[in-house]
C-alpha positions as CSV (number, residue, x, y, z in Angstrom):
1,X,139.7,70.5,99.0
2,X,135.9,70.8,99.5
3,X,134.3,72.3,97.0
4,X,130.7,71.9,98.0
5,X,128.8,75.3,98.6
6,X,127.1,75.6,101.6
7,X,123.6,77.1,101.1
8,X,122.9,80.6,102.6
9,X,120.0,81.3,104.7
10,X,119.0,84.9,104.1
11,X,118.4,87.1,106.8
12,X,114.9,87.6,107.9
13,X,113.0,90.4,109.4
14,X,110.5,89.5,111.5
15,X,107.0,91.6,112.3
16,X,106.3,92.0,115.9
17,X,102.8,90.9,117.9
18,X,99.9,89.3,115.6
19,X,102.1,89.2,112.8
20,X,105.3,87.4,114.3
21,X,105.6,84.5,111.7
22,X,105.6,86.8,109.0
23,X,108.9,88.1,107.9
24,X,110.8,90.0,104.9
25,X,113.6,89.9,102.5
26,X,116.2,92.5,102.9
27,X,115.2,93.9,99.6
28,X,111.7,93.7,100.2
29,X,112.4,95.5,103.6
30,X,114.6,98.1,101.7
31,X,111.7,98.3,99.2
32,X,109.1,98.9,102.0
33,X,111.5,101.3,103.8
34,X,111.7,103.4,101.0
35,X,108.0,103.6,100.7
36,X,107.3,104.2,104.3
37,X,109.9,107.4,104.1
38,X,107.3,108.5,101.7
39,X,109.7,108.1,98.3
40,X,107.8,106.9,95.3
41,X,108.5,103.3,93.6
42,X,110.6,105.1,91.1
43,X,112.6,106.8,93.3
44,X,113.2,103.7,95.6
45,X,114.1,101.8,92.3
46,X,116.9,103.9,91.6
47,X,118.1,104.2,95.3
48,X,118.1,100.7,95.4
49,X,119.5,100.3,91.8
50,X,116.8,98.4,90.8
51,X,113.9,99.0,88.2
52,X,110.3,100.4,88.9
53,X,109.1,96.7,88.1
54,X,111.3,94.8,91.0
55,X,110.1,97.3,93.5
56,X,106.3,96.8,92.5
57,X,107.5,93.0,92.5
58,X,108.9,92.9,96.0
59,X,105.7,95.1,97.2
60,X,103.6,92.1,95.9
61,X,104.9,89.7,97.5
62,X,104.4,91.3,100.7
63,X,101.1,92.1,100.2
64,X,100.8,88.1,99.3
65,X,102.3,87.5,102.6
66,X,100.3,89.8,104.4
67,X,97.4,88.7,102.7
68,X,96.4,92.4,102.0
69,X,95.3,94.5,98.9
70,X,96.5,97.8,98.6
71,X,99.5,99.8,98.8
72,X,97.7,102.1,101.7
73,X,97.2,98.5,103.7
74,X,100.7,97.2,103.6
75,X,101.6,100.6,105.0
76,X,99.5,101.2,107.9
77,X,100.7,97.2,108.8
78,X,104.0,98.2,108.4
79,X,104.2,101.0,111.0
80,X,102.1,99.2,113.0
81,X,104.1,95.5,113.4
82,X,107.1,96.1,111.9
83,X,110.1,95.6,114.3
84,X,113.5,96.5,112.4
85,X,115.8,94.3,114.1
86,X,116.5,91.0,112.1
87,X,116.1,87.3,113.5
């Protein structure tokens, strides 16, 4: 019997149009869903059963991946170029 674990390749969810090589996690997509329906990092957190400071985690490293500086800039991207369907 083979042992060996295969490694899994995570899902990826892919921006649409000038953004198409970036993509997200699915928790940093659930993260950035949460915001986007308007809840609060705190709130997502416990949605997601996660604490405050993995949501603000995952929220950085989409900002570092979108190469952008606020909260209010990841959002407007978001809704902009975000296409929910996963690659």
């Amino acid at each position: 019997m083979d042992y060996r674990h295969k490694r899994i390749k995570p899902k990826r969810y892919y921006f649409s149009g000038a953004l198409s090589e970036f993509y997200l996690t699915r928790r940093e997509l659930q993260c950035v869903q949460g915001v986007l329906l308007g809840h609060t990092m705190a709130s997502v957190a416990i949605m997601l059963g996660l604490s405050r400071r993995t949501v603000e985690f995952y929220l950085g490293n989409i900002k570092y991946k979108l190469q952008v500086q606020s909260l209010a800039e990841l959002i407007k991207l978001c809704r902009e170029y975000l296409k929910l369907q996963d690659q």
